[in-house]
N, C-alpha and C positions, 0 to 999 in steps of 0.2 A: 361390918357385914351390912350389906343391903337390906332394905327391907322388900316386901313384894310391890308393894303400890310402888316404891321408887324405881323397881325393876320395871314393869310394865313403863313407867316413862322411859327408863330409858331403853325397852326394847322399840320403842315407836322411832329412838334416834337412832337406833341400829339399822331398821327396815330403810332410815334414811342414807346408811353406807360407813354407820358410826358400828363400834363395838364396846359390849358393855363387857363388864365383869361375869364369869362363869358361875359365879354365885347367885347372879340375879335370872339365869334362865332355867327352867323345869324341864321336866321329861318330855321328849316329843319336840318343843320347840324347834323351829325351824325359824331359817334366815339364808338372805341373799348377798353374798359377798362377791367380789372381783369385779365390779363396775361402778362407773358414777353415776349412774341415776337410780332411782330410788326401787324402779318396778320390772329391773334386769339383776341378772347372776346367775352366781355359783352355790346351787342349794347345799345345803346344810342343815346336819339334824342337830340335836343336843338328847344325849345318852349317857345314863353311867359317870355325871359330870364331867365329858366333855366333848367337844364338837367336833362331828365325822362329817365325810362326803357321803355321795348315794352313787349306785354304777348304774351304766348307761345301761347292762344290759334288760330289756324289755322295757325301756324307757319310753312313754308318749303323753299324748296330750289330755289323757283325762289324768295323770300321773300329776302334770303340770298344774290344770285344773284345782287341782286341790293344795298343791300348796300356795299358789294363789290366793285361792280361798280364806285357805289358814294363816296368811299374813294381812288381811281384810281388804284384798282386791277383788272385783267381782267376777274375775274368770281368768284364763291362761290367752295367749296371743298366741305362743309358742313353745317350742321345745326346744331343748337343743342337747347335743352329745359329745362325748370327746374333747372335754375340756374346751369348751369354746369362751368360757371366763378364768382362764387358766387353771394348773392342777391345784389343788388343796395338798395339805399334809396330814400326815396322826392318821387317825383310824377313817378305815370306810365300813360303814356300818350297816349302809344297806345295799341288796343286791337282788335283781330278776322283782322288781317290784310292779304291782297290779294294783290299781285302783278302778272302782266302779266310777266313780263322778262324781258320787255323793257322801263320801266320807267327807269330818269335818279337819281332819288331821292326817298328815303321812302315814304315823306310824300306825292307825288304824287298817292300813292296807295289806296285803298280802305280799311278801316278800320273803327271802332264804330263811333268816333270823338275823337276829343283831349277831355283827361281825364276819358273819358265810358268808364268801362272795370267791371268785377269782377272777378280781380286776386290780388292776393299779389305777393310779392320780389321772393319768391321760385317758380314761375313761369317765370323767366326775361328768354329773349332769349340772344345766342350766335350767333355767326359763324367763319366759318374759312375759310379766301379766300387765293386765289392761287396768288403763286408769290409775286411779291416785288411790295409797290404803286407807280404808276406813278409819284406821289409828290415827291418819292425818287428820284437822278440822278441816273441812269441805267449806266452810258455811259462807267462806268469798268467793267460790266458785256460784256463776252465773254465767247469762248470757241474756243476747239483744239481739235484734235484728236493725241493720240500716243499709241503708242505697233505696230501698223500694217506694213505694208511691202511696201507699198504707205502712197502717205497723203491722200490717198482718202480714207483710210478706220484704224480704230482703236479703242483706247475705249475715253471715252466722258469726257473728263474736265471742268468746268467750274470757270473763274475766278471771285471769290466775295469777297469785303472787302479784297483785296489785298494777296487772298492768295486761288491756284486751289484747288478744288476738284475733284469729282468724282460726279456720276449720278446713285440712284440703279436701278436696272431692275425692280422693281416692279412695273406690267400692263405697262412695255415699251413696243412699239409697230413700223410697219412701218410706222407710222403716227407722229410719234416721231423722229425715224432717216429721214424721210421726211424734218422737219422741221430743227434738223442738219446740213443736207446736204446743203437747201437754204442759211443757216447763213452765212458757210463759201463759200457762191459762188458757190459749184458745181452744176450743174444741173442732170436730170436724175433723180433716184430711189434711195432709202434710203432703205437700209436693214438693219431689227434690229436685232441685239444679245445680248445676256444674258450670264448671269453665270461666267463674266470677260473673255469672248473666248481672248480678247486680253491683260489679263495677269490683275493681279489684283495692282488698285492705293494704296494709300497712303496719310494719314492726312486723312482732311474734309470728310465728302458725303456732298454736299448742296442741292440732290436733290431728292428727296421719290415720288413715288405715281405722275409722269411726266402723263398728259392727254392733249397730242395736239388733235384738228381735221385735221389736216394738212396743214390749210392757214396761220397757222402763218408764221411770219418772222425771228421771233427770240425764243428759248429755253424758256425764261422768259417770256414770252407771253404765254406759255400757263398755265393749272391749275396742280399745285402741289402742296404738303403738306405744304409748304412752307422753306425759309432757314436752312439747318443745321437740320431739322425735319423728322425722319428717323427712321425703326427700322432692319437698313438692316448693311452689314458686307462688305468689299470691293470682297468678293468673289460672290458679285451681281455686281461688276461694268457692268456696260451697254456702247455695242460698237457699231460704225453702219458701215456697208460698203456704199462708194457714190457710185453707179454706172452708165458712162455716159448714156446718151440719146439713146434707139436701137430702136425707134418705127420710122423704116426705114431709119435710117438718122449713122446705124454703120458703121462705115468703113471698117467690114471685110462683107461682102455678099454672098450667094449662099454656094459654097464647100468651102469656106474658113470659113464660121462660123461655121461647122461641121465636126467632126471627129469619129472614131471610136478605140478605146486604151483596150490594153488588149489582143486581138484576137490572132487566130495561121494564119490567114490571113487578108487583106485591105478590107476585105468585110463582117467582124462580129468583134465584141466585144461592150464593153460600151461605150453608148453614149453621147457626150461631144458636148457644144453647146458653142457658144462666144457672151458674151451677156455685153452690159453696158462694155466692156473692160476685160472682165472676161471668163476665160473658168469655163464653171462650168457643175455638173452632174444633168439626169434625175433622181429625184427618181419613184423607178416604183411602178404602180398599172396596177390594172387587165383591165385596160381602155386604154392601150400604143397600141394595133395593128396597130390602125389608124396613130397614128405617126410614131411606125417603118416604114409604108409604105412612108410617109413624107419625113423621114430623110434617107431610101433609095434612094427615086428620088432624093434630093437633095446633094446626093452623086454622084450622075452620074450616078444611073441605074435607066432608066425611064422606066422600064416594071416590078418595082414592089412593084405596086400596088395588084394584085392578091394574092396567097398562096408562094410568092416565097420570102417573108420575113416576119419575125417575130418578136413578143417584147416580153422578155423575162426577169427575175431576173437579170439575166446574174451572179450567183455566179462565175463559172468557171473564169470570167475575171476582179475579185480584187475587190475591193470597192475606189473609190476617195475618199481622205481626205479634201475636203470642197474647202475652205470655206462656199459655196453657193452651191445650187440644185433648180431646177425648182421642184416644186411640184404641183400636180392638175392639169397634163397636160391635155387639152382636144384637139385634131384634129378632123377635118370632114373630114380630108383624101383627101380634096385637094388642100391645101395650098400647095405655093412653096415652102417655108422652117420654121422649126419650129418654128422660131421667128413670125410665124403669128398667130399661135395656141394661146390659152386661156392658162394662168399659172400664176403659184406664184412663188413669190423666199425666199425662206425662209433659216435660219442659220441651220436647221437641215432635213437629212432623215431619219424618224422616225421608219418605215420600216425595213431599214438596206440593202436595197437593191437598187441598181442601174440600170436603164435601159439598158438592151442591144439589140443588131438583128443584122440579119446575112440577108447578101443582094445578090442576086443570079441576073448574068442577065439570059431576059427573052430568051427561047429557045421552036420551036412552037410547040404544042403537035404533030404533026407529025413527030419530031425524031425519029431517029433509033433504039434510046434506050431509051425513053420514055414509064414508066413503065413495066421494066426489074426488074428483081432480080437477082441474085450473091449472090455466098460464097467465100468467100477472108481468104488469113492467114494460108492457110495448102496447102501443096504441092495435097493432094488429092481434087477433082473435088465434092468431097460429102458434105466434112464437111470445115467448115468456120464459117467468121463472116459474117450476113444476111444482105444483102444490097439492098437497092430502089431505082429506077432510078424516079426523076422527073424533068422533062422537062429539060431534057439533065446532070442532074446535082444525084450525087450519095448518099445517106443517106444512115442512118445506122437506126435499128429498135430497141426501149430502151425497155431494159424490166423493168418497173420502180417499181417494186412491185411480191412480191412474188407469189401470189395469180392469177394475171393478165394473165399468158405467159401458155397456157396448149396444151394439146393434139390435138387440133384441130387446135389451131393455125400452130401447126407443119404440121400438114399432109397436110392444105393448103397452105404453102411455100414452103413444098416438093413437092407436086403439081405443083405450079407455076413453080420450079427451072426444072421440066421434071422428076421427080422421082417417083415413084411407092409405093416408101415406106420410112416413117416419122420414124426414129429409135427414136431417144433422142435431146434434147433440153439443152445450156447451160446458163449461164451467163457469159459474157466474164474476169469480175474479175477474177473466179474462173481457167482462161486460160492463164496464162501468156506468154505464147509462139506463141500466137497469134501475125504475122506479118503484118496485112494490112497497106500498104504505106497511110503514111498523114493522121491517122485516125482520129487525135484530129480536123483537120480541116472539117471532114464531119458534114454535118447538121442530125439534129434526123428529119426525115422527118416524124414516125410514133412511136405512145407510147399509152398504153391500148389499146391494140390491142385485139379483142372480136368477135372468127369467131366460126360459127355453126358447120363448119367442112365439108359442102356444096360447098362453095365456088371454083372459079377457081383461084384465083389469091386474096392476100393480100386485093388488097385494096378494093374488093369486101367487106369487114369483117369492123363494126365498128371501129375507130379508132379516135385517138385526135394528133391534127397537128400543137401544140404550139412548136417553136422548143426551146428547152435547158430546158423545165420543169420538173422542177426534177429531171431532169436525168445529168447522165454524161457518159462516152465511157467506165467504168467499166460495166454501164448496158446493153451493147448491146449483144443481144443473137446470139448465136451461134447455128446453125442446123449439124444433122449428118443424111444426106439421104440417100438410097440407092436402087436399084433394084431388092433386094431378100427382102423375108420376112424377115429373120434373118440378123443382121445387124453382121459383122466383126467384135465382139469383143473376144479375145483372153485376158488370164489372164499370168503372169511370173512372177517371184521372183528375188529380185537385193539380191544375197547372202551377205550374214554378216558373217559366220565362218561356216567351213565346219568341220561334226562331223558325226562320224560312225552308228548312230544310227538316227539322224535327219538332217532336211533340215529346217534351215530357214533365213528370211528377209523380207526385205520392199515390197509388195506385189504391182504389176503395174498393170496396166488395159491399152491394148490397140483398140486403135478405128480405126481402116482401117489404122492400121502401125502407128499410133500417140500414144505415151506411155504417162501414167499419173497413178496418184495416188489414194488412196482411203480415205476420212476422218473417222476418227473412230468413229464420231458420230452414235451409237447403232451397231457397230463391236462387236461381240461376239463369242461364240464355234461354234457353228452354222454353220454359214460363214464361217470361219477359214476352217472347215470340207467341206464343199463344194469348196471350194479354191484348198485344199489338195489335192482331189481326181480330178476336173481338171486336176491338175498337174502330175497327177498320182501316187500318194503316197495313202499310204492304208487310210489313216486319220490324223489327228491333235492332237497336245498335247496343243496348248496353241493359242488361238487371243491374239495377243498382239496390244495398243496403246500408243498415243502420242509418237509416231515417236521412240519406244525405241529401232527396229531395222533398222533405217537409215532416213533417208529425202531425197524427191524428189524435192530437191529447185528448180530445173530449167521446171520441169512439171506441166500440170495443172495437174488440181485436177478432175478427170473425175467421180466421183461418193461420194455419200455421204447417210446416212439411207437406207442403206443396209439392209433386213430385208431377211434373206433365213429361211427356216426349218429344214433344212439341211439333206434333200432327194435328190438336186436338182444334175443333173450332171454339169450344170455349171452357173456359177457366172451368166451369162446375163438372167436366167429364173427367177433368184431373184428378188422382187421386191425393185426399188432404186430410189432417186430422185437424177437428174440431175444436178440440180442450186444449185452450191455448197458456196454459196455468205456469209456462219457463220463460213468458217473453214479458217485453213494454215494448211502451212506445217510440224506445230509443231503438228497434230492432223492427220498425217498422219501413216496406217495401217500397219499392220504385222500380220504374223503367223508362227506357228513353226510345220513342217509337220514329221510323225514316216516315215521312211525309209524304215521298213519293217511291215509286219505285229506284230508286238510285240504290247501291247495294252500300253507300257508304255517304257520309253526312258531306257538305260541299267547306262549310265555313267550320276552318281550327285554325287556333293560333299557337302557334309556337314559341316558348318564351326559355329558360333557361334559371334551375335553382342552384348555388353552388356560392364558393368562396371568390369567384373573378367573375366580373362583368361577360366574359366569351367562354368560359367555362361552368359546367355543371351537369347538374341531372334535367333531364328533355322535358318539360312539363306541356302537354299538350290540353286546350281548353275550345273540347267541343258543344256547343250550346249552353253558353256561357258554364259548364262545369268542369273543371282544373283536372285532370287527373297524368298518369305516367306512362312511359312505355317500357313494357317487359324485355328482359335480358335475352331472351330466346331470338337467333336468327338475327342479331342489330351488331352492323359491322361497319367500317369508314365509309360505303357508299351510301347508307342509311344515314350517319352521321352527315355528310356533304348535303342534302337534302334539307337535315333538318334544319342546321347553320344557314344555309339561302332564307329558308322560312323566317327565320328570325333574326332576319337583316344582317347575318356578317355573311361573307365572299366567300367562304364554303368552309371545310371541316381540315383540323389539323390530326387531328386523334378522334376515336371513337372510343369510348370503355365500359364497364358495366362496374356497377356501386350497390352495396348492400342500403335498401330501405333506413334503415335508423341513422345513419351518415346524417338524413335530413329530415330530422322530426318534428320539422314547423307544423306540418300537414297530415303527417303518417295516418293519423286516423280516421280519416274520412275519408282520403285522396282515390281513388280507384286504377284500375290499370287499362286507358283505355286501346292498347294494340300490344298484339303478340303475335312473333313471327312476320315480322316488316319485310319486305323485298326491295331494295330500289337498286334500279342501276345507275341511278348517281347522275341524272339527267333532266330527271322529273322538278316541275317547280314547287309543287305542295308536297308534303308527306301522304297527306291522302290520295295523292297521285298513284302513289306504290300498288305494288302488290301487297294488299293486309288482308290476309288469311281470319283474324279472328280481330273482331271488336268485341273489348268489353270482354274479354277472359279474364281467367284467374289467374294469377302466378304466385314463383315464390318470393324470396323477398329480394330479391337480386333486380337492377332495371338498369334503365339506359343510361349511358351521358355522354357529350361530347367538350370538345375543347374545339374551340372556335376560332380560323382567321382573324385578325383585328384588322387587316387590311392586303389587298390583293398578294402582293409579295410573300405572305405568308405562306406556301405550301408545304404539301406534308413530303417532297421530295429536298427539302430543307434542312431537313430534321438531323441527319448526319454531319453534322458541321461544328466548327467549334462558337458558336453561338451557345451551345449546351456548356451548362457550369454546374460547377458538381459545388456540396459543402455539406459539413456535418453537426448535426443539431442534437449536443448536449449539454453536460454542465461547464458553465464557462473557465474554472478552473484547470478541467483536462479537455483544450482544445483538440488533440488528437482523437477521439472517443466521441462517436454516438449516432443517430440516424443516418443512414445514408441516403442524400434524396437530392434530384437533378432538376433544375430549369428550362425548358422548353419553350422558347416564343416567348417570354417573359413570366412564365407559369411555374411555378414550384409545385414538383412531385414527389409523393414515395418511390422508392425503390424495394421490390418485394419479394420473398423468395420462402419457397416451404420446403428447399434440401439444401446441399452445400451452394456456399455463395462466395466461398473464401476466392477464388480466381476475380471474380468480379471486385472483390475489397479492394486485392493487390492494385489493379488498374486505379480505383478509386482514389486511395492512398498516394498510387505514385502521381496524378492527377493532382493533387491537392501539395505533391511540395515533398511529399512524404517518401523515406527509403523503399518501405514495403508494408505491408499491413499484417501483423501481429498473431491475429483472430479475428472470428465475427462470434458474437454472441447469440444466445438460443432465444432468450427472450429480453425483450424492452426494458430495460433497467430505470430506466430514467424516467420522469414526471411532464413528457414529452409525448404526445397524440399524433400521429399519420394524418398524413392530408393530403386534400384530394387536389389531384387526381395519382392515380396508381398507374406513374409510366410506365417502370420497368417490371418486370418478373422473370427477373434472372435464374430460374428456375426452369423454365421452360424453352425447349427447344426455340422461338421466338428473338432469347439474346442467349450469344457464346462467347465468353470469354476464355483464352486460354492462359490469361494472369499475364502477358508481356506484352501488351500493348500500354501503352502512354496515354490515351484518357478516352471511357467509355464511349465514347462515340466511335471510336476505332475497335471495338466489338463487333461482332456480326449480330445487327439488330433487325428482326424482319418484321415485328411490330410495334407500336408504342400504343401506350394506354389501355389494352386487352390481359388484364392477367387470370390466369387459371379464378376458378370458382375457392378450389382449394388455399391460394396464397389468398386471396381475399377472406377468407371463411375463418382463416387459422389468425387471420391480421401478424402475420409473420413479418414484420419491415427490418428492413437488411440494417440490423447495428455492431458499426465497425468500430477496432482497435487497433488503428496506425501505428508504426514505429516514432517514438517521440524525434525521431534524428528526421529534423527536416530538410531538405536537401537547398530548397531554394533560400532557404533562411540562412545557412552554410555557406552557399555561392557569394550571396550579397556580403556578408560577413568579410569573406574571403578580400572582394575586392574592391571592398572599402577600406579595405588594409593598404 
């Protein structure tokens, strides 16, 4: 027989998954059997000498709770029912059982009686308590903190069974690094972190599912999963920072616990508070006013409480990399310093944003210049950047939105400033030459600014007086006032090449002696033409864009959606928008003015881009500028024309060719004629009849193929000088593009419906019985090339498949194919029968 002291050891090896003798347990005793760790099962009581189950029914967690308890864990994790550590045998002893929480023992609880129940085995309760049992020695449970930059803050180790681990984050909380912080002595506030902030452990995790309420004294006191029980990765290690005691008792106080970091001066940027031994940042919400005014005062300017400081994102002045941030700040606005205020301190701002304000001292509204306005940044008295005086101190007014800054607002800051008359209105991005001194350091005193046009003065007009929202010193507008109705603007050209015949360049726009430029957003003939004739030129040949006749890097950008009819006599009766905040300098305007009255330039040179010396696409360069001719209306007599111009004996084919075919140039190059006329007589191109210089097109344009010498003509063309051959993989010579020589020039052959008639010819051309099929699309690693003779698709060529070699086709064009066979890049690839006839013949009579 046992004695009791041996029994109690060995019920501590019981709890650990062992079973002792039924002689060493008491009445009441309980234990957890059907698992291997030490702080899960299948309860059991011990009765009557000997050991029953419990039923599930009315089973929960304060039920749990106590047996817990009464194995000397410090609380329940869980419950469970229906044999989930499988069934027990022998007796079940208790049933419909109730506990309060605080009994110290099961059987002190209320249930049917010993042995009343109507359950079987497949109803036995479990539980799962927290922590390690009291029966156990604890006394090499510890813990440490490492990775951090102090000891006072890192990620969480704990030492069990002789070897550390880690701590997951899972539902860690402040009430957790609370309990931390006590173990190892620190006092003060416990910050918890997640996600391994301080670098991820190694080996163990021994701890899951951690649930302090925060009076414990030690990690292991409170409820978790228990040992080594876990479904977490060390990229959860869990870290705390200690932070000392600030509730009054910090050592740094007043202006030394507060700073302002970031700013272009000592009286704005993010605001940085010294808290528990720690600088750390506000995250901001739309609730900070009350404390910018706080953390003003407690800077040292005690007058501003009023509108003379503000709380704002504060983007402009960086973001702090943590560790820590007060979040949920709340002030009543008048506390001495922000450590009085209501907050959290948490490991993240979720936000992304940081508190900042800008602190102005106070100055009595009876200054001298107390609500003034100014224009700054140009030598003239008109035009500038718009500035606010209040209470001694100078802002600037945000235009924070496109939509917001209009006509009325202007005329009542011209107003204000003594002016007669509201000309135009900028954005200062769009102004780079703007000089006002220290301007990053001024406050936005006014932003959605909303006047009727009534008004005497700004600030008479709706406004929002949050400074730094949304805005930034890009958005500060710019006015151009003056005292006549018509405002000083004058138009000039910064010349590019100077040419007999025309006048052109980068097109300026100046504002009361202030030069700038034009963006070409919706720049067109129009314009150009009203430009021209300012200048006094009879008219225009061409608007040109994206900056192709110069750049005014160092100007702003004084106009943008220009929209003229082009009646006007000058540039400023057009209608345009000011705030030019979508463009640069790469989007700045030109035109190209006639010298005399001539309706069209005398001197172009005609030259030719493409894969052969007499073929390509028509590059014409008028006043020394290269540009194209448009697909619209350009036919063999056009082509004849252009071929004389550029030294060959006239035109063999005419065609047109999609723009990307030749992307040396594509993005500058313009299109300078559309709609050409020639009756194929004329010796210049500009001879013709050209309807439009300098239009728009799509991307479709001209080309020809070129005579290489007089004999060449396009009544030639049907001949057997034309040889066919097919370009694929050299393995199956019967198979692949189908494309013809003309004059020495290899073509596609093109087609966007059936083309099988035209193969058969092909094929039997080539040696071939008959052709097979034609394919849908280009199989092979094989590119079209130019030029695109045939388009066998179109009325143009007809095959009826029995003719002996496409020239014997009814062909009534070359080199013209539909928009559509171009568009689709459909090149006719053929599949000959392998039986080659002429190969056959030879064969034959070599025999």
């Amino acid at each position: 027989m046992f004695g009791r002291g041996v029994c109690c050891f060995l019920s501590t090896i019981a709890v650990l998954g062992f079973v002792w003798p039924s002689e060493c347990a008491v009445q009441g005793d309980v234990k957890l059997v059907g698992n291997y760790t030490q702080n899960r099962g299948r309860v059991e009581i011990f009765h009557a000498g000997v050991w029953g189950t419990v039923c599930d029914d009315g089973w929960g967690l304060s039920n749990a709770d106590v047996v817990c308890r009464q194995l000397g864990f410090s609380g329940a994790l869980q419950y469970y029912s229906s044999a989930v550590f499988g069934q027990g045998t022998g007796r079940i002893w208790m049933d419909e059982v109730y506990c309060t929480g605080i009994e110290t023992q099961l059987q002190m609880c209320n249930f049917n009686g010993w042995g009343l129940h109507d359950c079987s085995h497949s109803e036995d309760v479990g539980v799962s308590c927290s922590g390690t049992s009291k029966a156990v020695n604890n006394s090499t449970v510890t813990v440490k903190l490492t990775g951090g930059s102090t000891s006072r803050e890192g990620r969480v180790e704990v030492f069990y069974k002789n070897q550390w681990g880690t701590v997951c984050d899972d539902s860690w909380s402040s009430n957790d690094a609370q309990v931390v912080c006590r173990e190892l002595g620190f006092g003060g506030v416990g910050v918890a972190f997640t996600h391994a902030y301080f670098g991820q452990g190694t080996g163990e995790i021994w701890m899951d599912g951690v649930r302090c309420f925060g009076h414990e004294s030690r990690l292991q006191d409170c409820l978790f999963n228990g040992w080594g029980i876990h479904d977490c990765h060390h990229s959860e290690d869990a870290g705390v920072v200690c932070l000392t005691n600030y509730t009054g008792n910090d050592t740094r106080n007043g202006r030394d616990a507060v700073k302002l970091a970031g700013g272009f001066s000592n009286r704005e940027g993010r605001v940085e508070v010294f808290l528990g031994g720690q600088w750390m940042s506000i995250c901001y919400s739309y609730s900070v006013d009350k404390a910018a005014q706080v953390a003003c005062r407690q800077l040292g300017y005690p007058n501003a409480l009023n509108e003379s400081s503000f709380g704002s994102n504060g983007l402009q002045f960086g973001k702090r990399k943590g560790p820590l941030w007060l979040t949920e700040l709340q002030c009543q606005g008048d506390e001495l310093v922000l450590q009085h205020c209501n907050f959290r301190i948490t490991q993240d701002c979720h936000n992304t944003y940081d508190m900042s304000v800008a602190c102005f001292p106070h100055v009595q509204d009876n200054s001298s210049e107390h609500g003034l306005a100014r224009l700054v940044g140009f030598q003239s008295s008109q035009l500038g950047r718009l500035e606010i005086n209040y209470q001694g101190v100078w802002g600037t007014v945000c235009h924070n939105s496109f939509s917001t800054w209009g006509r009325n607002n202007t005329h009542v800051a011209c107003r204000q400033l003594g002016y007669q008359w509201a000309y135009t209105a900028w954005r200062a991005k769009s102004v780079s030459s703007v000089n006002a001194p220290a301007t990053q350091s001024r406050p936005f005193w006014m932003r959605d600014v909303s006047c009727s046009g009534s008004e005497s003065e700004l600030q008479e007009c709706t406004f929002q007086s949050e400074l730094f929202y949304s805005c930034s010193h890009d958005d500060d507008v710019l006015l151009y006032c003056g005292e006549f109705p018509e405002p000083n603007i004058t138009v000039r050209l910064a010349p590019k090449n100077h040419f007999p015949d025309v006048q052109m360049g980068l097109v300026e726009v100046e504002f009361d002696g202030q030069r700038g430029t034009i963006c070409d957003n919706s720049w067109n003939f129009a314009n150009a033409q009203v430009v021209c004739r300012e200048l006094g030129f009879p008219g225009a040949v061409l608007a040109t864009s994206a900056s192709v006749l110069g750049k005014g890097s160092d100007l702003p950008i004084w106009m943008q959606f220009v929209s003229c009819n082009g009646s006007e006599d000058y540039l400023r009766d057009c209608s345009y928008n000011s705030f030019s905040s979508r463009c640069s300098h790469e989007n700045d305007a030109g035109v190209i003015c006639l010298n005399s009255t001539n309706s069209k330039p005398s001197l172009v040179e005609v030259s030719l881009e493409g894969n052969y010396a007499n073929s390509g696409r028509v590059r014409l360069k008028v006043a020394g500028v290269v540009g194209s001719v448009c697909r619209h209306g350009w036919d063999i007599m056009d082509a004849d024309v252009a071929c004389r111009q550029a030294g060959y004996p006239g035109a063999v084919a005419a065609f047109i060719v999609e723009r990307d075919y030749y992307a040396q140039s594509y993005r500058t190059s313009l299109f300078w004629l559309s709609e050409v006329t020639c009756t194929g007589t004329e010796r210049f191109i500009q001879d013709c009849q050209l309807t439009k210089w300098g239009h728009k097109c799509d991307q479709y344009e001209a080309g020809v193929v070129c005579k290489e010498n007089v004999n060449s003509t396009y009544s030639n063309l049907n001949t057997s000088t034309i040889d066919v051959r097919l370009v694929g993989p050299t393995s199956l010579p019967h198979i692949g593009l189908l494309q013809v020589r003309v004059d020495g020039v290899w073509g596609t052959v093109c087609s966007y419906s059936d083309s099988f008639s035209a193969a058969r010819v092909a094929c039997r051309q080539l040696g071939y019985s008959d052709a097979l099929t034609t394919l849908a699309n280009n199989p092979f690693d094989v590119q079209a090339i130019f030029p695109v003779w045939l388009d066998v698709s179109e009325t143009d060529v007809y095959c009826n498949g029995t003719e002996a070699a496409l020239q014997d086709c009814a062909i009534r064009v070359w080199g013209i194919p539909s928009l559509s066979c171009i568009f689709d890049s459909e090149e006719v690839v053929v599949v000959c029968s392998k039986f080659n006839l002429a190969f056959m013949i030879t064969r034959h009579i070599a025999k």
